[in-house]
C-alpha positions as CSV (number, residue, x, y, z in Angstrom):
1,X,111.2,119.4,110.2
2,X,108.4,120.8,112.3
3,X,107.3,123.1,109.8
4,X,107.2,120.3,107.3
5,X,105.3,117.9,109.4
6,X,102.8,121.5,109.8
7,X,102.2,121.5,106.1
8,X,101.9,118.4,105.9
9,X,99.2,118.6,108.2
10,X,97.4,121.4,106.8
11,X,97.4,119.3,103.4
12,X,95.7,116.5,104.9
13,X,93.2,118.9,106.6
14,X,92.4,120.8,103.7
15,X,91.5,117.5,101.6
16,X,89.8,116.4,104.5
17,X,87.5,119.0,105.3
18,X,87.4,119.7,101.5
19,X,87.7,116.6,99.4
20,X,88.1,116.7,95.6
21,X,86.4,114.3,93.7
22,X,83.8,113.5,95.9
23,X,80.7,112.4,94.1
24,X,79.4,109.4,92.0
25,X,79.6,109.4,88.4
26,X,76.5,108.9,86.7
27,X,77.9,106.2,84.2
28,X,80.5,104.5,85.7
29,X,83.1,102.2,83.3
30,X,84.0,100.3,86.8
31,X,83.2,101.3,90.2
32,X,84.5,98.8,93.4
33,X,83.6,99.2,97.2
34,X,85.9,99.1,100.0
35,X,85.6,98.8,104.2
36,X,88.5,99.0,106.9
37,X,86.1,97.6,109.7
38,X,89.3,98.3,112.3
39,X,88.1,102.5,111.7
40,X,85.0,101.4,109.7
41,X,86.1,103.5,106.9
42,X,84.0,102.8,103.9
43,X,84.1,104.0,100.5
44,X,83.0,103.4,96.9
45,X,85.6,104.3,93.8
46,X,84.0,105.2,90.4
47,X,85.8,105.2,86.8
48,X,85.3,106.3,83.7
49,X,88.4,104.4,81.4
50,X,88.5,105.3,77.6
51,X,90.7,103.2,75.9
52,X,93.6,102.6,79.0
53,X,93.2,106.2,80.0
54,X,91.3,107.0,83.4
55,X,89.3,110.0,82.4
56,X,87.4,110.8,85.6
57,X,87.8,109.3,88.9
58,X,85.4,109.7,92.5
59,X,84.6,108.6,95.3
60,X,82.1,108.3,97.8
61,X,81.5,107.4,101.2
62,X,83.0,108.3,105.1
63,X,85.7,107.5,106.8
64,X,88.5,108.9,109.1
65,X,90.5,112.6,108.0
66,X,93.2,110.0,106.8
67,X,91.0,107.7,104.7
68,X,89.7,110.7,102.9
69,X,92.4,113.0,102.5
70,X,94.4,109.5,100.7
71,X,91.0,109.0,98.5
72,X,91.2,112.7,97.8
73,X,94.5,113.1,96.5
74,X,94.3,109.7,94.8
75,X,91.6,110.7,92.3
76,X,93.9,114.0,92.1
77,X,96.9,111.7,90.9
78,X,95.2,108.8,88.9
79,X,93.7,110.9,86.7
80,X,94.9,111.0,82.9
81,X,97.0,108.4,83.9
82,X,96.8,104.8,82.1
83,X,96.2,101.7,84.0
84,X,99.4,100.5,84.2
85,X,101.1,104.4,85.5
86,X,97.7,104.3,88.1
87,X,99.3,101.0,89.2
88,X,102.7,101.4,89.3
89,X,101.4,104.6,91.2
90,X,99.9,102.4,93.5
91,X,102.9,100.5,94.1
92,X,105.3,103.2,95.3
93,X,102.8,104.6,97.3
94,X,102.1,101.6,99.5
95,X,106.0,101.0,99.2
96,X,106.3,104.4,100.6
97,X,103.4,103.1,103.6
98,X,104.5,100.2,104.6
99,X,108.3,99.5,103.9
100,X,111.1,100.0,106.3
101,X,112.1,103.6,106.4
102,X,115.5,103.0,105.0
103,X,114.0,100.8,101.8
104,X,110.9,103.4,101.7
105,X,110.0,105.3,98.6
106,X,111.2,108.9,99.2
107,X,108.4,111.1,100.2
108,X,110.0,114.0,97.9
109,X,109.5,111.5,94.6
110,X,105.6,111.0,95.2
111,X,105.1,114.7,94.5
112,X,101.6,115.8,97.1
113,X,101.2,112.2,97.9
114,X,104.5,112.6,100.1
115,X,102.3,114.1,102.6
116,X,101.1,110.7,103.8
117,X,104.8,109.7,104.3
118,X,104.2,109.8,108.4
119,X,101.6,107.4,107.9
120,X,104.4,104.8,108.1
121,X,104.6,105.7,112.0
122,X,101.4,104.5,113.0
123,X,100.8,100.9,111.3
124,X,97.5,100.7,111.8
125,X,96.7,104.2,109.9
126,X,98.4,102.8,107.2
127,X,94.7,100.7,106.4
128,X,93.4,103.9,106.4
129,X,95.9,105.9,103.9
130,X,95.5,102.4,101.4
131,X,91.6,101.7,101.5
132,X,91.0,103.9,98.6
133,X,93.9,102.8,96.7
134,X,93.4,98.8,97.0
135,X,89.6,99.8,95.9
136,X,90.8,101.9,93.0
137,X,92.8,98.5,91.7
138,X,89.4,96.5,92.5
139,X,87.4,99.2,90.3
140,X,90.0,98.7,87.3
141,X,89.8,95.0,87.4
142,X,85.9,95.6,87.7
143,X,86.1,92.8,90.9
144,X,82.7,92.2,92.5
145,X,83.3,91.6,95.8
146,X,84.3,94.5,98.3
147,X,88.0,95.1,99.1
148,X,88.7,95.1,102.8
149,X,91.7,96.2,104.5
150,X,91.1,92.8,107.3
């Protein structure tokens, strides 16, 4: 399990120190803004929809080696994916976050995204790993007002 927990590691680390997706889009279909003020993690999620497909995803913004590695990956996973697969997405991955171990999404289902699976040990990083999801929901919606994890 220790070698596991290593990769993990290193996955979280590597999208940390080199996150995809990490810009603004010039032309934006929806964009939202999120804040954790408990780490003061902030971040702003940018979409380009055609149709129900999310063509391009980014973000911006700074935050804690959990908030962006989660933000990283996310735009990894949404992409191509329609609004409705983005949010059932969504929904197993928080399930995975925040749900008793034994009713907890397998880690091994959620393909990279697994990696945030020890997350669930530490409550209050859990904000952290779910900021740039909650704002990815607030950026398809097109909701005005910021997402906060309070």
């Amino acid at each position: 399990m220790s070698d596991l927990r290593d990769l993990y590691q290193e996955v979280i680390l590597d999208h940390t120190k080199r996150p995809r997706n990490c810009k603004r889009l010039e032309s934006p279909t929806g964009s939202a803004n999120g804040h954790n003020p408990l780490c003061g993690d902030k971040l702003t999620v940018y979409l380009n929809v055609q149709g129900d497909v999310i063509q391009e995803v980014s973000f911006e913004g700074s935050g804690c080696a959990i908030s962006t590695a989660s933000a990283s990956m996310m735009t990894e996973s949404v992409k191509g994916k329609t609004r409705s697969e983005a949010n059932a997405l969504f929904e197993r991955f928080h399930k995975m976050l925040t749900s008793k171990e034994s009713d907890a999404v397998d880690p091994l289902d959620m393909g990279k995204l697994g990696v945030f699976a020890g997350v669930r040990e530490f409550p209050v990083r859990v904000k952290c790993a779910t900021l740039s999801w909650h704002t990815l929901r607030a950026a398809l919606e097109n909701e005005k007002d910021s997402v906060s994890t309070e």
